[in-house]
C-alpha positions in Angstrom: 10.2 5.4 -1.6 10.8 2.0 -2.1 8.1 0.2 -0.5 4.3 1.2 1.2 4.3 2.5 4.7 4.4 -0.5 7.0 1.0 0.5 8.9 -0.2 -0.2 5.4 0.2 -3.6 5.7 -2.5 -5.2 6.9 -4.2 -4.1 3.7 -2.4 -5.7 1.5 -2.5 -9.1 2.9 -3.0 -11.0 -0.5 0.3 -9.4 -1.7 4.2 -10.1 -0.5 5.3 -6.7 0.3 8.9 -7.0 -0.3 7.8 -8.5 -3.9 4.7 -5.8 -4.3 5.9 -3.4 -7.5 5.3 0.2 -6.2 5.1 1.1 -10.0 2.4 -1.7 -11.3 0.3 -1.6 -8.4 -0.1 1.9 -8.0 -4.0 2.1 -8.7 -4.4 -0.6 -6.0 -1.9 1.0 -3.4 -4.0 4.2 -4.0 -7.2 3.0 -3.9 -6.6 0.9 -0.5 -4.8 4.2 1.4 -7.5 6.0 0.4 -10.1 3.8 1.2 -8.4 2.0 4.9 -5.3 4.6 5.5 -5.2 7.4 8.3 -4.7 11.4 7.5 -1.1 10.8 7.7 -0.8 7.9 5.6 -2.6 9.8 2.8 
């Protein structure tokens, strides 16, 4: 996976997505699907 799941988006509005290191902001990307993101997001 190279980037989050487009539906995702809106959740991550402070943050350029294309620039947004899967890697670094792993706790954050985590923390937001589980928190905002649907069953299948998850």
């Amino acid at each position: 996976m190279t980037s989050i799941p487009s539906s995702l988006a809106p959740f991550f509005q402070e943050y350029s997505l294309e620039q947004l290191d899967l890697h670094d902001a792993a706790n954050t990307i985590i923390e937001r699907t589980l928190r905002f993101g649907n069953r299948a997001e998850i």
